[in-house]
VOPASE-916694 format. One line per 5 residues: their letters; for each residue x, y, z of C-alpha. Coordinates in steps of 0.25 Angstrom, whole numbers, plus 5000, padded with zeros to 4 digits. Layout:
BEGIN
A) X Y Z | ...
//
This chain:
BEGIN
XXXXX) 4973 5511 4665 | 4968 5502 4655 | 4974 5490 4661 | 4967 5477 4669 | 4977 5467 4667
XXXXX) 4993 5465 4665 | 5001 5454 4659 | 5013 5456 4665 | 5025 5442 4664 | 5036 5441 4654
XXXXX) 5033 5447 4641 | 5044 5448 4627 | 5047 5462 4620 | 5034 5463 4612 | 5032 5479 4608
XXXXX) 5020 5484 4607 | 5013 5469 4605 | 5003 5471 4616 | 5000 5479 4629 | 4996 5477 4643
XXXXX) 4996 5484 4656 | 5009 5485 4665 | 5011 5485 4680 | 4997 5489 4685 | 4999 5488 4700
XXXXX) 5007 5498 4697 | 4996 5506 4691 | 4988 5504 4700 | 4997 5509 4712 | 5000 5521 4703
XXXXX) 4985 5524 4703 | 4983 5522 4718 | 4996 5531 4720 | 4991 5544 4712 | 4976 5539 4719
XXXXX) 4985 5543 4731 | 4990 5557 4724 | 4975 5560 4721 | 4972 5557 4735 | 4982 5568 4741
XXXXX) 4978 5576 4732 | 4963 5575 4736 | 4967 5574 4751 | 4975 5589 4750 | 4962 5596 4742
XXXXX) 4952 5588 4752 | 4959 5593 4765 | 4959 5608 4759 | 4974 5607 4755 | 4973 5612 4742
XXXXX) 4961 5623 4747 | 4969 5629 4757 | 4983 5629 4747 | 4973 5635 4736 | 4966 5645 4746
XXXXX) 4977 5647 4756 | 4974 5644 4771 | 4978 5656 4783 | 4986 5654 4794 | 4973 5649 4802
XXXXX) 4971 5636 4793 | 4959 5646 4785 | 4958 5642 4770 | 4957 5656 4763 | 4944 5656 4755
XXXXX) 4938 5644 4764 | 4926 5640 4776 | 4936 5636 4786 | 4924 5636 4798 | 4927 5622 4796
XXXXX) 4939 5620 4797 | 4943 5627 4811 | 4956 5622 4817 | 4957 5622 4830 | 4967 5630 4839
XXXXX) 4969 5640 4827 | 4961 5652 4828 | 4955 5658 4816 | 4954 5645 4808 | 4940 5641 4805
XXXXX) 4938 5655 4798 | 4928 5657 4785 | 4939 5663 4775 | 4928 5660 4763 | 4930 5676 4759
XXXXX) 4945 5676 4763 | 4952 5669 4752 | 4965 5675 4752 | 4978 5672 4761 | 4986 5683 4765
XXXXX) 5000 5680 4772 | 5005 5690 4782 | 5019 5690 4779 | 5019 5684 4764 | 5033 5684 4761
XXXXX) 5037 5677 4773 | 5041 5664 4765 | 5045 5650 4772 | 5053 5645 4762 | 5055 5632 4769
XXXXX) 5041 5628 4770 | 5037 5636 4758 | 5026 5645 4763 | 5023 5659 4770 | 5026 5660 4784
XXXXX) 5015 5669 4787 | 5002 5670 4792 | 4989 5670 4783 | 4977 5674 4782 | 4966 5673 4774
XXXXX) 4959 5687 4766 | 4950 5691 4759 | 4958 5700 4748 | 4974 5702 4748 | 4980 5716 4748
XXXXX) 4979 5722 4734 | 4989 5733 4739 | 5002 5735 4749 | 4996 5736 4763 | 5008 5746 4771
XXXXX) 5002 5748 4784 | 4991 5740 4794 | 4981 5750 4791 | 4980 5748 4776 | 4981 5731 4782
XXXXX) 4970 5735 4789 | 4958 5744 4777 | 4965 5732 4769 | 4956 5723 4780 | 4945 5731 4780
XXXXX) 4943 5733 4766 | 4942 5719 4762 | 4941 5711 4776 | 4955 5703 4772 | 4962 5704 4786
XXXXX) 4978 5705 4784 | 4981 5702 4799 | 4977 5691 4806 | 4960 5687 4808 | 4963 5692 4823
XXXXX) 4964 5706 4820 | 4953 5714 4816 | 4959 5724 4803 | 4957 5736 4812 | 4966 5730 4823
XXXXX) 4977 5730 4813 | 4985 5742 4814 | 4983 5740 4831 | 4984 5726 4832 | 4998 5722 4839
XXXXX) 4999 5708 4833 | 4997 5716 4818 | 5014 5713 4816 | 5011 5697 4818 | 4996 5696 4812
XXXXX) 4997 5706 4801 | 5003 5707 4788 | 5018 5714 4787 | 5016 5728 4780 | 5017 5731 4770
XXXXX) 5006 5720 4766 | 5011 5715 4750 | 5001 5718 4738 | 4994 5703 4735 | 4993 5700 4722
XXXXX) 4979 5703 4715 | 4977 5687 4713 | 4981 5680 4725 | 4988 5666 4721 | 4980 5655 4731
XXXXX) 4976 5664 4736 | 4985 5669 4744 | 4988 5685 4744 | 5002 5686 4737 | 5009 5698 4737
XXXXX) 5012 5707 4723 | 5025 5708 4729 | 5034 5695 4731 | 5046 5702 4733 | 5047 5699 4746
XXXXX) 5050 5685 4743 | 5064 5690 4737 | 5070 5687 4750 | 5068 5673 4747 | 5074 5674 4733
XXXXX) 5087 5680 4740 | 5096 5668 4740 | 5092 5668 4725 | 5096 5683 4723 | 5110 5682 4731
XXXXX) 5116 5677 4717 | 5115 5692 4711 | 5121 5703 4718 | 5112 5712 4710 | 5096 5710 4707
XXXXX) 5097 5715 4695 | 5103 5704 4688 | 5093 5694 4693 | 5082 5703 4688 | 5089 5706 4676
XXXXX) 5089 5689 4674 | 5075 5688 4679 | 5070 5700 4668 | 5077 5693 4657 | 5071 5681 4660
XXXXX) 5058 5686 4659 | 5059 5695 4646 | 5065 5685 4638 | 5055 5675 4642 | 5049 5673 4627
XXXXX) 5065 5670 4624 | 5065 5658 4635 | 5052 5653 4631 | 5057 5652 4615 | 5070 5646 4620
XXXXX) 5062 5636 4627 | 5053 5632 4615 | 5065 5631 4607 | 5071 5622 4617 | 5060 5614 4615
XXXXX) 5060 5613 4599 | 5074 5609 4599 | 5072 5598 4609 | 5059 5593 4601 | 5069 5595 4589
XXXXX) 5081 5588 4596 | 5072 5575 4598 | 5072 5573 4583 | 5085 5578 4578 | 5092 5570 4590
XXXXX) 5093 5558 4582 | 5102 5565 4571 | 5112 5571 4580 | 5114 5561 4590 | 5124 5554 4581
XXXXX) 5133 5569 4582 | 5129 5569 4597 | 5136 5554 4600 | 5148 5560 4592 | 5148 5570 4600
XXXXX) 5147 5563 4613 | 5159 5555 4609 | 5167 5564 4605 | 5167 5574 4616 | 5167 5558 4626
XXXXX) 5181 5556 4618 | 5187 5570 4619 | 5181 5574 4633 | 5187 5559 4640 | 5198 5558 4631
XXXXX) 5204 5573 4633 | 5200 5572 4647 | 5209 5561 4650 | 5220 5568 4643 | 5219 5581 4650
XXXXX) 5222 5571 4661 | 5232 5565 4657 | 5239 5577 4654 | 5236 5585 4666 | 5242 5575 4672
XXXXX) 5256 5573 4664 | 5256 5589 4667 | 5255 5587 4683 | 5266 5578 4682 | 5275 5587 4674
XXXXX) 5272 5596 4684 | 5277 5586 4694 | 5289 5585 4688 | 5292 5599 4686 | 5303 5606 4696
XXXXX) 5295 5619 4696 | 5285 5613 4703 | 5284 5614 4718 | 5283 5604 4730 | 5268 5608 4733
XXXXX) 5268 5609 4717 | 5273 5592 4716 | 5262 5589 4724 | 5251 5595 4719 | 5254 5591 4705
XXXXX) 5257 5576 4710 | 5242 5576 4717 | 5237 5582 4703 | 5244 5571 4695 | 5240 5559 4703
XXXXX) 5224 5566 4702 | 5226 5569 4686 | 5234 5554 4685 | 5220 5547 4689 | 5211 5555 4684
XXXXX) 5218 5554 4670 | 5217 5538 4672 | 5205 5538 4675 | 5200 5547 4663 | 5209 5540 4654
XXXXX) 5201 5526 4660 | 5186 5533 4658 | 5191 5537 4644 | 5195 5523 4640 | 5184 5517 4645
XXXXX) 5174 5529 4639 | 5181 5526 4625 | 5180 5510 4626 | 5164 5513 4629 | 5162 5522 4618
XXXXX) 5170 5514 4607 | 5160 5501 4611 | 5147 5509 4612 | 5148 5517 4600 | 5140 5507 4591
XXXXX) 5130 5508 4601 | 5128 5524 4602 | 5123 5522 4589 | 5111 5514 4594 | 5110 5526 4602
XXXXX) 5111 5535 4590 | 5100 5526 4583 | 5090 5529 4592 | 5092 5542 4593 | 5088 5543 4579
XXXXX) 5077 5534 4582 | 5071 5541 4593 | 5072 5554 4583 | 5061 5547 4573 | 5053 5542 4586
XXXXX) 5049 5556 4589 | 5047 5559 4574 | 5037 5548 4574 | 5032 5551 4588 | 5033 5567 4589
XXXXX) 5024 5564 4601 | 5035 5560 4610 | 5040 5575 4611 | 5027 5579 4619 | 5029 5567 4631
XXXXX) 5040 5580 4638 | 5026 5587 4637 | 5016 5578 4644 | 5027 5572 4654 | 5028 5588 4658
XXXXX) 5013 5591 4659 | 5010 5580 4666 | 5021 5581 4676 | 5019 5596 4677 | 5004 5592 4680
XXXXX) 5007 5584 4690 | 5016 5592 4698 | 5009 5603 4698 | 4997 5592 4704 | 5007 5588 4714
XXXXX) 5011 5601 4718 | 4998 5605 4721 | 4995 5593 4730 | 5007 5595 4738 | 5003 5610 4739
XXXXX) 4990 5604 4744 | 4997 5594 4754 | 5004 5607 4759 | 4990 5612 4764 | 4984 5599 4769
XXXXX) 4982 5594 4783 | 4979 5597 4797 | 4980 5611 4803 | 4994 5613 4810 | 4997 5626 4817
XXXXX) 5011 5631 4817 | 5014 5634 4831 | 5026 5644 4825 | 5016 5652 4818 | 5003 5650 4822
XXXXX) 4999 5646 4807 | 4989 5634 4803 | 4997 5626 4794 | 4991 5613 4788 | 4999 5600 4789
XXXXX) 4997 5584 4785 | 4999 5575 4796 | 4999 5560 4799 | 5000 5551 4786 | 4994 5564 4777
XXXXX) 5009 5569 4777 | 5013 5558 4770 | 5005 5562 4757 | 5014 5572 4753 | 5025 5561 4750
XXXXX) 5016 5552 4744 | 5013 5564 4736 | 5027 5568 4733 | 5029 5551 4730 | 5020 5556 4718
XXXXX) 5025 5565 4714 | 5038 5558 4709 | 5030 5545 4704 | 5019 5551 4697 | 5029 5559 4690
XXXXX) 5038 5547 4687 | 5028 5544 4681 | 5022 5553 4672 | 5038 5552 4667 | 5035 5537 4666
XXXXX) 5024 5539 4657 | 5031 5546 4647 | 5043 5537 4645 | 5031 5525 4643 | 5026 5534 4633
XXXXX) 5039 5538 4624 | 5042 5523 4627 | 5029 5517 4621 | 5028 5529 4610 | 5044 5523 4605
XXXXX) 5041 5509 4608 | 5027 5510 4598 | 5037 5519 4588 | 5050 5505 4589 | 5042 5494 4588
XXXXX) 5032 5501 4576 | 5039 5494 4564 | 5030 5502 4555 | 5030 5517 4560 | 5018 5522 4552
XXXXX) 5011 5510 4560 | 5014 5518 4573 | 5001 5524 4582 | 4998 5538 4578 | 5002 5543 4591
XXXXX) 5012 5533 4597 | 5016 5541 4608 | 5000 5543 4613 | 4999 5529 4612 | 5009 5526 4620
XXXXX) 5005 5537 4632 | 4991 5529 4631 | 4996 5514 4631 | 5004 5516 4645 | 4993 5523 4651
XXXXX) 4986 5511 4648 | 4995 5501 4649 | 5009 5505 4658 | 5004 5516 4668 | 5009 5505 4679
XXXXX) 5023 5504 4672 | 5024 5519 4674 | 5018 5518 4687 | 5029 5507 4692 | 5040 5515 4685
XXXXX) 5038 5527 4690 | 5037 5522 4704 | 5050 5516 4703 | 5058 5529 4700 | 5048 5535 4711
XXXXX) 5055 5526 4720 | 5068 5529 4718 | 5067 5544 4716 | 5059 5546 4730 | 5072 5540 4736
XXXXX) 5081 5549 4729 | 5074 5562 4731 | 5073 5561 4746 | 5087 5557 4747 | 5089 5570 4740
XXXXX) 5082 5576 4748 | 5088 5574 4761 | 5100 5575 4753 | 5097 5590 4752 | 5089 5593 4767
XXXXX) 5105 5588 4771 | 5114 5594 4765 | 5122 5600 4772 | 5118 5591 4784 | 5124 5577 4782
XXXXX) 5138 5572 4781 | 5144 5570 4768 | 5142 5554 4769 | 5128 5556 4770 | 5128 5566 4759
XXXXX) 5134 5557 4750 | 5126 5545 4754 | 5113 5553 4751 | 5119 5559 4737 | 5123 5543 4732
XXXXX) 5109 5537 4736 | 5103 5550 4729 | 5112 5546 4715 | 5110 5530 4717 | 5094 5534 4717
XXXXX) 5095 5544 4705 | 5103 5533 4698 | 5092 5523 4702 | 5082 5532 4697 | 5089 5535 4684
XXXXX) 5091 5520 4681 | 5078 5516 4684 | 5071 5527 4675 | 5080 5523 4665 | 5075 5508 4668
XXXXX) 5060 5513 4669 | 5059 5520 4656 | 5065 5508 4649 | 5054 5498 4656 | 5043 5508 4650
XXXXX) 5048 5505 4637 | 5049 5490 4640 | 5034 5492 4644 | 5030 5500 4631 | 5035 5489 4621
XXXXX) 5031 5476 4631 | 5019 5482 4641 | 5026 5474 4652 | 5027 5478 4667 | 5037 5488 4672
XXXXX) 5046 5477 4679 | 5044 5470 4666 | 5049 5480 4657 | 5060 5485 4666 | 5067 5472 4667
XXXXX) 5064 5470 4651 | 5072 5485 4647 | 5083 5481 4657 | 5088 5469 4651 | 5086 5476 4636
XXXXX) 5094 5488 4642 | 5106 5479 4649 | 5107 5472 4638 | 5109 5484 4630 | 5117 5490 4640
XXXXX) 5128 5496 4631 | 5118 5504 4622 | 5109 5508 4633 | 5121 5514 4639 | 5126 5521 4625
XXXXX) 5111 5527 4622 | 5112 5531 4638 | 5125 5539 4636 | 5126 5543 4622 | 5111 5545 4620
XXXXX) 5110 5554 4633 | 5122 5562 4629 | 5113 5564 4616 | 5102 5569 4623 | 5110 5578 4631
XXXXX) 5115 5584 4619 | 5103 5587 4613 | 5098 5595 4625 | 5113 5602 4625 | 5110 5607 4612
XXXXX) 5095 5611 4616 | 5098 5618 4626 | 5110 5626 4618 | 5101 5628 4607 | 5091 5634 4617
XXXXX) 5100 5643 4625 | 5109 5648 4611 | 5096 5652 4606 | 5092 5658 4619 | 5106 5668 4620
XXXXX) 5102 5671 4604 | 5088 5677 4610 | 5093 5683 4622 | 5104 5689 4612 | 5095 5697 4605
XXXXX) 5087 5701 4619 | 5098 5712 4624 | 5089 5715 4636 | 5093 5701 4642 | 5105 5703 4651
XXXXX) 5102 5691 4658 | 5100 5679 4648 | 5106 5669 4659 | 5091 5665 4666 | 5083 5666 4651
XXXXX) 5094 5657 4644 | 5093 5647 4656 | 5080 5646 4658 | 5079 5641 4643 | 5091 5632 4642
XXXXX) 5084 5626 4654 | 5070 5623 4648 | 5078 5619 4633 | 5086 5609 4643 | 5072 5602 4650
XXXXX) 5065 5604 4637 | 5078 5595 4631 | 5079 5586 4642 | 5064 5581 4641 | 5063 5580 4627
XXXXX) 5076 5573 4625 | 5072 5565 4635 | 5060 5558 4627 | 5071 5557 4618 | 5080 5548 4627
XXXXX) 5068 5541 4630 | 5063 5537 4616 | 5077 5533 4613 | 5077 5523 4627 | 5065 5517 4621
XXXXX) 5070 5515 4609 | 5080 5508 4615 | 5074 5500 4622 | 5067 5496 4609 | 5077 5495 4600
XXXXX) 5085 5484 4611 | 5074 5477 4611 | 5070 5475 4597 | 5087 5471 4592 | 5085 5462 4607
XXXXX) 5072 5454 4600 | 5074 5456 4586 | 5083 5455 4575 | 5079 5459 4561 | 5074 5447 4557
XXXXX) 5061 5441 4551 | 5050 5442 4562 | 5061 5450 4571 | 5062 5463 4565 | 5066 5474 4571
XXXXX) 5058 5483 4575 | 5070 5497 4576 | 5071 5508 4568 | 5079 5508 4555 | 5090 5518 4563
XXXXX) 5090 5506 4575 | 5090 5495 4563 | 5102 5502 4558 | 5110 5502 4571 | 5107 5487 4573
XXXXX) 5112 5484 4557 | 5125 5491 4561 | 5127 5484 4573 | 5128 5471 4566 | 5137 5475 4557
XXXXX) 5146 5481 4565 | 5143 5468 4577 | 5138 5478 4587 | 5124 5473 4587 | 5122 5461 4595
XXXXX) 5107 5458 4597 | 5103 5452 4611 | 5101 5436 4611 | 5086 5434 4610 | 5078 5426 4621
XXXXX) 5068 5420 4613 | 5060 5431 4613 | 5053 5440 4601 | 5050 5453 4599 | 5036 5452 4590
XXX) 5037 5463 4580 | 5023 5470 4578 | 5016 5465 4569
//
């Protein structure tokens, strides 16, 4: 990807000063892993996989629409068969779901034309056959034995035979009529003792449609709006913050207190029976701990805030900062775009190949049901888990490469002293320069979160198949590793996005980087913390009052739609949407203000204002430092020797 060499070995913060490529063994294994992708793939389409899931396949192993001559398997009769004109499947029984294994339990056949119209009786099953040589029983019985034969009730189709629809859909006959698979949907239905509420719920959500989709484009101008105008609310938002922290913790723990003075009045009181004194005297001790330990968690919170609160306004100042980054790149607020294309693309492609594993592999007959079904022996089984191994990494990450994106767009932006200097499309610059240079740190990365999130998913997963099976030790065994590993995870994204940013500013190696940003970020442990808390709660917020704003101008269009009895499903459905739409762009948001973080501790670590060491921050960041040294906050970290070159 551009690369032939690396200079990898100890290297000082020097932004955007030169380029090289980063941790290409990883590159290269990430390469041989997708080969492997693409392999499976091609393995599932050669062996007829994807043919015989396209085409469908009858109860024989015949693919519908196929020369099967070759393909005869042995001990099953009427394999081998030329069903070049038959291109349809008809299932016997087609409502005859198997949930658990997710097909139709029912033997199928191929034809050349599914029934236009309701067949009631085995004669019309029968000129049905004649008329278009589609045999609905099975290839034993000649069309006129159909109304004699004895085995019609096991080889023919139930009566009446469904309507198919006039396009059949893989072609496989699907009947006009899906009501039968309401049985299915029963345990769903038990919730309403009348129908007519859930069809009342379904109607309104269909004719208020337009309502829902402008709901959901409005969800998505206020959050494009909310990434601008963040920065001049936050400073309300922190006062909120602390005052509901104060009146929340500081009238909890007098509630407390005073439940518990009034348990012991009722203690003392004579009225109060035996049975009474004892009751209130268990309640006391209880409320007696539970006030001192709120009263301790109070002190404590209090004595935090009172010694972070100069540093919730570096958290303020970037807010504010990262307001005028996606003025001067607007091209940031596309990245939730492409990340959801291309992780849509890819599912979808990963989707189909597990669908075409489904189909692959030898002939295996059922000895239950007599049915040719296709199974992967031997090592071929395994594919499907290096396939679902993909899936987590390769989406890891395509969510990599947006974060080195953002990262590399708001590194170019910090370190630009003269913005007008600035490329004309940051953001595509940076998308291009880690495609060259960093698709291993990416690689490496996102293998590392892949390794602990496989762990922690089949440890759900067995989790889940148990319940109800295993002892309460082991259930809470399983529910702690599952946490510890989500924790892990968590820390290490955290860590991960932190070492692409390292890479953006110095093109050094993953591990490089990663051990670079962790000493930056313990050393500024206290406002990592303060952006982490404070800045989140922002956030969080932001998509509170997105999704009120949504949903109060929902009730106001519903209002004025009568006909809508039920506006619970409609006004749901958007406040949901307004939610994801806030939550991923409010997440580049946090992301550009962790980059900039990182930045900022870096420039106040290596420089100082001075001749030849100026720094390199906003006028906003300047301002918080210059405050800081008034007031004595601002203590920059000793310097080792090392400089920080300021661009030329």
């Amino acid at each position: 990807m551009g690369c032939c060499s690396s200079a990898e070995g100890k290297r000082d913060w020097k932004p955007l000063e030169e380029h090289s490529c980063t941790d290409i063994p990883w590159l290269i294994i990430f390469t041989l892993f997708c080969i492997g992708m693409a392999f499976i793939c091609g393995f599932a389409i050669a062996t007829g996989g994807s043919s015989r899931l396209v085409s469908g396949y009858d109860s024989y192993g015949n693919t519908c629409g196929r020369n099967n001559t070759d393909k005869k398997i042995d001990g099953v009769p009427f394999s081998g068969a030329d069903m070049t004109e038959k291109k349809y499947v008809f299932f016997l029984e087609p409502c005859n779901l198997d949930l658990i294994n997710r097909k139709i339990k029912s033997n199928a056949l191929c034809v050349f034309k599914c029934p236009a119209t309701e067949l009631t009786s085995y004669k019309e099953v029968k000129d049905f056959a004649l008329s278009n040589g589609s045999h609905l029983c099975s290839y034993d019985i000649t069309p006129t034995r159909y109304e004699s034969s004895s085995d019609r009730l096991t080889k023919c189709p139930k009566l009446p035979v469904p309507a198919s629809k006039a396009t059949p859909i893989f072609h496989r006959c699907i009947p006009t009529d899906i009501g039968c698979y309401a049985e299915f949907a029963q345990a769903f239905m038990t919730f309403v003792s009348d129908n007519t509420v859930l069809r009342r719920v379904v109607a309104g959500v269909l004719t208020s449609k337009e309502i829902i989709m402008g709901l959901c484009v409005l969800a998505l101008v206020l959050s494009l709006i909310m990434m601008v105008i963040i920065r001049y609310i936050s400073k309300l938002l922190v006062y909120i913050l602390t005052v509901l922290v104060i009146v929340g913790s500081v009238g909890g723990s007098g509630i407390l207190w005073w439940l518990y003075a009034d348990h012991r009045f009722a203690l003392s009181s004579n009225g109060t029976t035996v049975f009474g004194k004892e009751v209130a005297a268990d309640n006391g001790k209880a409320l007696l701990v539970y006030a001192i330990g709120a009263t301790i968690f109070t002190v404590v919170l209090l004595l935090v805030m009172f010694f972070m609160r100069k540093r919730v306004a570096l958290t303020i100042s970037l807010f504010h900062v990262a307001g005028k980054v996606f003025i001067h790149l607007p091209l940031l607020v596309l990245q939730p775009f492409w990340t959801f294309l291309s992780l849509m693309f890819f599912w979808v492609y990963w989707i189909a190949v597990l669908l075409f594993l489904g189909t692959t592999g030898s002939p295996i007959v059922n000895d239950s049901t007599g049915v040719v079904e296709y199974e992967m022996q031997g090592p071929l089984q395994y594919m499907v888990w290096y396939h679902l191994v993909g899936l987590i990494w390769i989406s890891e990450f395509i969510l990599a490469f947006q974060q080195m994106t953002i990262a590399g767009a708001v590194v170019t932006y910090y370190f630009t002293r003269n913005k007008s200097q600035m490329p004309a499309t940051p953001v595509i610059n940076s998308m291009f320069r880690t495609i060259r240079y960093h698709l291993g740190t990416l690689a490496k990365g996102s293998f590392i979160i892949t390794l602990v999130k496989i762990p922690r998913l089949i440890l759900t997963y067995i989790h889940n198949q148990l319940k109800g099976k295993e002892n309460a030790c082991a259930r809470c065994m399983l529910k702690a590793c599952v946490c510890c590993l989500w924790c892990l995870e968590k820390c290490l994204a955290y860590l991960n996005q932190n070492a692409y940013t390292a890479t953006a500013i110095n093109s050094t190696n993953f591990c490089t980087s990663a051990r670079e940003a962790l000493l930056i970020l313990v050393e500024n442990a206290l406002r990592v913390a303060a952006i982490n808390t404070v800045g989140d709660f922002v956030l969080f917020m932001g998509k509170v009052l997105i999704v009120s704003c949504t949903a109060f101008a929902g009730i106001l269009a519903l209002n004025y739609q009568r006909d809508y009895t039920v506006w619970v499903l409609p006004l749901l459905i958007a406040c949901l949407f307004a939610f994801l739409v806030a939550h991923c762009f409010l997440s580049v948001f946090e992301n550009v203000v962790d980059v900039l973080f990182l930045c900022f501790a870096v420039d106040s670590k290596y420089n100082d204002g001075s001749p030849g060491r100026e720094y390199y921050m906003d006028k906003t960041l300047m301002e918080f430092v210059e405050n800081s040294k008034k007031m004595g906050q601002y203590n920059p970290q000793e310097r080792d020797g090392r400089e920080m070159k300021p661009m030329g």
